[in-house]
C-alpha positions as CSV (number, residue, x, y, z in Angstrom):
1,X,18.2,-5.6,38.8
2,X,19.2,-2.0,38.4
3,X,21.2,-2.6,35.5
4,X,18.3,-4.5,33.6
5,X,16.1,-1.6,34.8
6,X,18.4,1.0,33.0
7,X,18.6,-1.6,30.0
8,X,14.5,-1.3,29.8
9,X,14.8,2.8,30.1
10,X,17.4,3.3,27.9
11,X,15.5,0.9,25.2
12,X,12.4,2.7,25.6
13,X,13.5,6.2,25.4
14,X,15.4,5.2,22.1
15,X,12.3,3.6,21.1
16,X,10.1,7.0,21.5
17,X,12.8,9.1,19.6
18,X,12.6,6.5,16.9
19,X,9.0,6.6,16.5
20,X,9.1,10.7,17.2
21,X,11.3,10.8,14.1
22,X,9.6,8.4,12.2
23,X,5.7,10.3,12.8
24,X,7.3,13.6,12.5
25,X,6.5,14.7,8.8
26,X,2.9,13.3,9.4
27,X,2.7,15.3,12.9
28,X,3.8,18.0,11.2
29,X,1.4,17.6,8.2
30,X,-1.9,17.6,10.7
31,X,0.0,20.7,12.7
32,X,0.2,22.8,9.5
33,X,-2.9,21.9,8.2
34,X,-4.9,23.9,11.4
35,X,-2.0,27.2,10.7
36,X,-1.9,30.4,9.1
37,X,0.7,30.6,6.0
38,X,2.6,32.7,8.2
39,X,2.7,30.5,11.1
40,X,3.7,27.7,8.1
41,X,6.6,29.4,7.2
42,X,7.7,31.5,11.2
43,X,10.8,30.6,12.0
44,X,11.5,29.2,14.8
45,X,8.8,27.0,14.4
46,X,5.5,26.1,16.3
47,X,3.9,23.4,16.8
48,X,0.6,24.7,17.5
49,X,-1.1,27.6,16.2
50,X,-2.3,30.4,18.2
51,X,-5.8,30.0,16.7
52,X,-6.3,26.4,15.2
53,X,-7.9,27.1,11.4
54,X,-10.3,23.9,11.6
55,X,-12.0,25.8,8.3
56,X,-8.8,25.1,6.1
57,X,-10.1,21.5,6.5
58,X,-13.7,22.2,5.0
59,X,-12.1,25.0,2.7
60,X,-9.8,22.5,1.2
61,X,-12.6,19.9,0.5
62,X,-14.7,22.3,-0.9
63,X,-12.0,23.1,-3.5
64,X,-11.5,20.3,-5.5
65,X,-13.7,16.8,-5.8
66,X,-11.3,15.2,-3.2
67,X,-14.1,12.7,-2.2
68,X,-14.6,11.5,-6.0
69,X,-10.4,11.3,-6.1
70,X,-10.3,9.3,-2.5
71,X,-13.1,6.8,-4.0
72,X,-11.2,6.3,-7.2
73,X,-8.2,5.3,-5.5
74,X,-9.6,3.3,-2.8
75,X,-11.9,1.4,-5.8
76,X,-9.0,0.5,-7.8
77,X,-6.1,-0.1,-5.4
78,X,-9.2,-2.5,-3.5
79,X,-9.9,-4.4,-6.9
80,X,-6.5,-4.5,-7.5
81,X,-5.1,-5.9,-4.2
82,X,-8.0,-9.0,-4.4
83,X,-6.7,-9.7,-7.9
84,X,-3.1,-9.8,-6.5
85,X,-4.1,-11.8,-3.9
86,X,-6.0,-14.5,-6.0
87,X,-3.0,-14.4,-8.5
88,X,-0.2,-14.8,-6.0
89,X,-1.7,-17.2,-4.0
90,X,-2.4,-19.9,-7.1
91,X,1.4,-19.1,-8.5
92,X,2.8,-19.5,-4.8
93,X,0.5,-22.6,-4.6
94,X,1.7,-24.0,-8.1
95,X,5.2,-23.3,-7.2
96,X,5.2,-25.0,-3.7
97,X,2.8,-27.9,-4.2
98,X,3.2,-29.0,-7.9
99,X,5.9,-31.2,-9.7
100,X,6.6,-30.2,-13.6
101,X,10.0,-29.2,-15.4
102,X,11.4,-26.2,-15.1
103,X,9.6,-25.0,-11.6
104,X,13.2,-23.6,-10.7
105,X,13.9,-22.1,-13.2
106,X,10.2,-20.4,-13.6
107,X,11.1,-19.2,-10.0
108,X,14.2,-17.8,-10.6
109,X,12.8,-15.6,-13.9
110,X,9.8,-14.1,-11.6
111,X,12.5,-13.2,-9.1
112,X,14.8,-11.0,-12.2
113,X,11.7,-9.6,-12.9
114,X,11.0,-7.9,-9.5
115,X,14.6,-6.4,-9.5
116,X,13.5,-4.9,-12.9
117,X,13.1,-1.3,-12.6
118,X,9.9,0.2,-13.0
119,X,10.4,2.9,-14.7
120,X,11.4,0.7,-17.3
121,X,8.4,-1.3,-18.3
122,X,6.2,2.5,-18.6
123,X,7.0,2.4,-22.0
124,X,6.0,-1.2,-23.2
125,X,3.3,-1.2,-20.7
126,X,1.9,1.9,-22.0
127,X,1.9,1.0,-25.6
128,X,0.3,-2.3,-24.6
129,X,-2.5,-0.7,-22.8
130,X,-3.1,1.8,-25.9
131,X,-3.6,-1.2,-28.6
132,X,-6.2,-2.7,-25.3
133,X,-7.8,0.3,-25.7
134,X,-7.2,0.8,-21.7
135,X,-5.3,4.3,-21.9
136,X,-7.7,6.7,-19.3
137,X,-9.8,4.0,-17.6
138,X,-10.0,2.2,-14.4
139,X,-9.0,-1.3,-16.4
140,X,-6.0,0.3,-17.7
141,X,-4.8,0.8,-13.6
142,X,-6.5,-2.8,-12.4
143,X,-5.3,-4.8,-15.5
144,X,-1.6,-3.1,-15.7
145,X,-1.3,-4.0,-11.4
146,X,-2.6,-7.3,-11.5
147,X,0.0,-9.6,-10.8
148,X,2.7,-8.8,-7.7
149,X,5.6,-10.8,-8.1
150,X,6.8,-9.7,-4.0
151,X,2.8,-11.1,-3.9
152,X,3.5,-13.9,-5.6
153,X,7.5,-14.3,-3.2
154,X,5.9,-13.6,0.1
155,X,2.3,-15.8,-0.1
156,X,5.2,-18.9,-1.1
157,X,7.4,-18.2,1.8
158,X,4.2,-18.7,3.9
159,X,3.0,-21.6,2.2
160,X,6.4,-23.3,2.6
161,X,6.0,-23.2,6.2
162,X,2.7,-25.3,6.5
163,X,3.2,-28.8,7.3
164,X,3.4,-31.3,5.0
165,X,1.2,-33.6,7.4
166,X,-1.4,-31.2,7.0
167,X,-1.4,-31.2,3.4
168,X,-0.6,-34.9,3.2
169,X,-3.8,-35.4,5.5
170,X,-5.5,-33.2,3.4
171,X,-5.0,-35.3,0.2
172,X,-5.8,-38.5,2.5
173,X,-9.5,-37.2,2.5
174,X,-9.7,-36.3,-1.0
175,X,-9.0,-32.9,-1.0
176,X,-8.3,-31.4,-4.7
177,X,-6.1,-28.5,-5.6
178,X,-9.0,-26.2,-5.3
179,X,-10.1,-27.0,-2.2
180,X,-6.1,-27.6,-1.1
181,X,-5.5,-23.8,-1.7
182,X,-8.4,-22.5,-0.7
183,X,-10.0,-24.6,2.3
184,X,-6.1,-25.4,3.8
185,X,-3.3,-23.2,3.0
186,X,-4.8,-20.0,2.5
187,X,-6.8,-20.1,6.1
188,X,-3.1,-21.1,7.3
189,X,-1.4,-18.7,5.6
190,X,-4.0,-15.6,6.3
191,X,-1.7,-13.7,8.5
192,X,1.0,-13.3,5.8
193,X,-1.7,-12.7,3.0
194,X,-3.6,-10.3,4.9
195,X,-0.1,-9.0,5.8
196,X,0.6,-8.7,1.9
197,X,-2.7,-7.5,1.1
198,X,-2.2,-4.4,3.4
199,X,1.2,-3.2,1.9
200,X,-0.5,-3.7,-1.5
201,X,-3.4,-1.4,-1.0
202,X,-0.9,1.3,0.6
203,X,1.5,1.2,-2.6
204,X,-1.2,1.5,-5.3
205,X,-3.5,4.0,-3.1
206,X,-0.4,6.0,-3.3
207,X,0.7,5.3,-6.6
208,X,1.2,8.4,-8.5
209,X,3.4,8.1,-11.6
210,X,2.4,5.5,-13.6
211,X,-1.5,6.3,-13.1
212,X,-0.3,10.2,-14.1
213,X,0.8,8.8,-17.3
214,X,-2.1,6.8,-18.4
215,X,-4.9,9.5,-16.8
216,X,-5.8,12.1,-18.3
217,X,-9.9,12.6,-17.3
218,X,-10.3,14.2,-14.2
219,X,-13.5,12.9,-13.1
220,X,-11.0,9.3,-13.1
221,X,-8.2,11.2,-11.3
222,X,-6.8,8.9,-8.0
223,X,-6.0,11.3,-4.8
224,X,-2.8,11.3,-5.5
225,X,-2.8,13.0,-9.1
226,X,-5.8,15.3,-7.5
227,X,-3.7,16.5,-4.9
228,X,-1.0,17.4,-7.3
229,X,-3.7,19.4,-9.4
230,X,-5.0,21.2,-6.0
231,X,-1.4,22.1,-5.3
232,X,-0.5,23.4,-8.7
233,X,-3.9,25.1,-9.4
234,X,-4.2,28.3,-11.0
235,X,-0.4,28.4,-11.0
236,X,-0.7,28.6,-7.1
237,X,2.6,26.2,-6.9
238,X,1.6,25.3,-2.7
239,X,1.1,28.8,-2.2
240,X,-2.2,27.6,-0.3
241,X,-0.1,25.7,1.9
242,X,-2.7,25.4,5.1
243,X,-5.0,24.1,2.3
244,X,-2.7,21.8,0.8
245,X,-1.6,19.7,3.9
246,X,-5.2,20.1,4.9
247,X,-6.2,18.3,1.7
248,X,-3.7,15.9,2.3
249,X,-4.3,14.8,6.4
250,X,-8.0,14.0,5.0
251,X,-6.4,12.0,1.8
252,X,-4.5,9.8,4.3
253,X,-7.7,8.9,5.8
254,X,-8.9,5.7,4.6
255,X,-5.3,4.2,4.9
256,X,-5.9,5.2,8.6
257,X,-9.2,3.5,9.2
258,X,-7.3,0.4,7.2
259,X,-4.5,0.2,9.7
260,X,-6.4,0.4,12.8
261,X,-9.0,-2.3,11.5
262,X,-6.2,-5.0,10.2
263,X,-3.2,-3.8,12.7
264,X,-3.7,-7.6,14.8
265,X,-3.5,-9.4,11.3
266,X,-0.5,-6.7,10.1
267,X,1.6,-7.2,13.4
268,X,1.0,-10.9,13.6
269,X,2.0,-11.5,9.7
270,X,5.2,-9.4,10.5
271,X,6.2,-11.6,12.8
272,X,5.2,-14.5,10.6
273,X,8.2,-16.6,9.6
274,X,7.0,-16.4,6.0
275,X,8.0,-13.0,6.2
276,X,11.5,-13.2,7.3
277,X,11.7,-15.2,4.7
């Protein structure tokens, strides 16, 4: 009993340094965003300012069009994780449900493409995107993120997990490859999809280089390339620091409000067997 008791301490306490270490940069990011430079930069640090500088936070908004950047990044990632979804889900339906030659082998190619590096389809991509006529628009972000081929991995791991009877019943009744994906296996495999669609919306609301590169209109700037104009503004080069990690607690934000509405969906899909794959 005592041991078990020490076992449950022990596991606990390793837990809260864990999570300590893992929050600290964004604890310290809210901390510094209330301080003086000075206090920024004291050494040895604190952790809370004499006199909290809750202005820096209506300073820093006022500097720059940071709600016009948080909008255009929360638009596109948004359109862009729905088109991910749709895509991935009919390619991890296709790949689990239907017979035709080379479904292997179809698999196999979309799996060397994800351990392609990025970096290295900028160059194609963006010479693709200038003869669309895409280069500095919203389409140019959508059209370029469309398809996620860890989208298109994950959403088949979930749908490999669904009965067969189910599906088998399913076709018993008449039910079509339309209504199949949409009316069976996608309700059964919403914790993984939702799951998906979270991660999704995080990466391309945080996406920075390849939006840098095909942006060049401010007024279509996402929070991320915003952010790197407020912090090199003027030539300041983050010498408004308290305005700087101000600007960015607020840019987090929406990706705040995300978690704490789809957290259930997010913990459940993580435990999801489709996810471990």
């Amino acid at each position: 009993m005592v041991s078990t008791l020490s076992k449950n301490v022990l596991r606990h306490i390793l837990l809260f340094l864990l999570s300590f270490f893992i929050a600290f940069p964004f604890l310290w990011m809210v901390s510094s965003a209330i301080k003086t430079k000075e206090e920024i930069w004291h050494f040895p640090p604190t952790w809370w300012p004499k006199v909290p500088q809750w202005h820096n936070f209506i300073e820093a908004w006022n500097s720059a069009p940071f709600g016009l950047y948080i909008f255009n990044s929360t638009f596109t990632a948004l359109i862009i994780v729905c088109l991910q979804v749709v895509n991935s889900s009919m390619m991890a339906y296709a790949l689990t449900q239907l017979k035709f030659k080379g479904k292997e082998v179809l698999f196999f190619s979309i799996l060397v493409t994800y351990m392609l590096p990025v970096a290295a389809t900028y160059v194609p991509s963006y010479i693709l995107l200038a003869h669309l006529g895409m280069l500095d628009s919203y389409q140019g972000i959508i059209v370029s993120n469309a398809v996620s081929v860890f989208g298109i991995f994950l959403i088949r791991q979930a749908f490999m997990q669904i009965s067969k009877e189910v599906i088998e019943a399913a076709k018993l009744d008449g039910a079509g490859h339309w209504t199949l994906l949409w009316r069976i296996m996608f309700p059964l495999g919403k914790s993984t999809i939702i799951t998906f669609a979270f991660i999704s919306f995080v990466q391309m609301y945080n996406n920075y280089l390849w939006p840098s590169l095909i942006l060049s209109s401010q007024e279509k700037f996402l929070i991320t390339i915003g952010l790197r104009q407020f912090f090199i503004e003027d030539g300041a080069y983050g010498i408004k620091w308290p305005l700087v990690m101000a600007a960015s607690t607020f840019a987090i934000f929406p990706l705040l409000v995300l978690f704490f509405v789809a957290e259930k969906w997010f913990i459940k899909g993580i435990g999801d067997r489709g996810v471990k794959g």
